[in-house]
N, C-alpha and C positions, 0 to 999 in steps of 0.2 A: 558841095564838095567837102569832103573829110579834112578838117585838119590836125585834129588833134583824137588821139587812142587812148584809153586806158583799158591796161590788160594785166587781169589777175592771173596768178600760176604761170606766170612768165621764167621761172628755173625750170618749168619743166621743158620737153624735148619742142613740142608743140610751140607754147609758149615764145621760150625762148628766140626761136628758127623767126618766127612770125613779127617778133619785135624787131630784131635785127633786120630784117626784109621794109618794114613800115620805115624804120629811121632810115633807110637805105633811098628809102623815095622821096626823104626831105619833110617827113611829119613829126609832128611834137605827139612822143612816144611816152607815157606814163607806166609805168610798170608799180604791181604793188606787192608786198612781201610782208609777212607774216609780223618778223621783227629784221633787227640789224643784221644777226649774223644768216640770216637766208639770203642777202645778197653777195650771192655767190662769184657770179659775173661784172663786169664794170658795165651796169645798167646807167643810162641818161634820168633824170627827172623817178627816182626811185619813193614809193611812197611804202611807209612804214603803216600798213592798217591790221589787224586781225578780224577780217571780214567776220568770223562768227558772232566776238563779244564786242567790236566796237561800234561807235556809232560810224558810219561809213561815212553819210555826207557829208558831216566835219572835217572830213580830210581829203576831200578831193578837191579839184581847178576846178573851177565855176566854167573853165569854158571848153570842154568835153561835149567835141562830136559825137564820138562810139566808144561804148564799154565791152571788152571782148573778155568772156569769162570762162576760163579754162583749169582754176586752182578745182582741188579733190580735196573736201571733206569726208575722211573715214568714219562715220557716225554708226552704232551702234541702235538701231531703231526697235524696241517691241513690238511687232506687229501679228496680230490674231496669236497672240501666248507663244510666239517665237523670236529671237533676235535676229534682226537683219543685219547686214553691214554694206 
């Protein structure tokens, strides 16, 4: 049984909708965010990470059922002598 979420890109429409719905059925809701000011909404249990540059497991609950990952990286990729995005 699930008791405990953590969900990245939780400002987006997705995101958002999906945590709201989890804490609505009584689960311990983790949401993570970039920095301070991208928590936009009055999120529960908010983690400050920047999934690109940081170490990630340093800063999550040890005790995480499901990780739901929904944040967008706009990356800029070279691939075969073209940029991708």
């Amino acid at each position: 049984m699930v008791e405990s979420v953590i969900i990245s890109g939780a400002n987006g429409f997705i995101g958002r909708h999906l945590a709201d719905y989890l804490r609505s059925k009584n689960l311990s809701v983790y949401t993570i965010f970039k920095d301070q000011k991208d928590i936009i909404l009055n999120k529960s249990n908010p983690i400050i990470c920047n999934l690109v540059e940081d170490k990630i497991e340093d800063k999550l609950p040890k005790n995480i059922d499901t990780f739901i990952h929904f944040y967008y990286i706009n990356v800029n990729i070279n691939f075969g002598g073209k940029n991708v995005t």
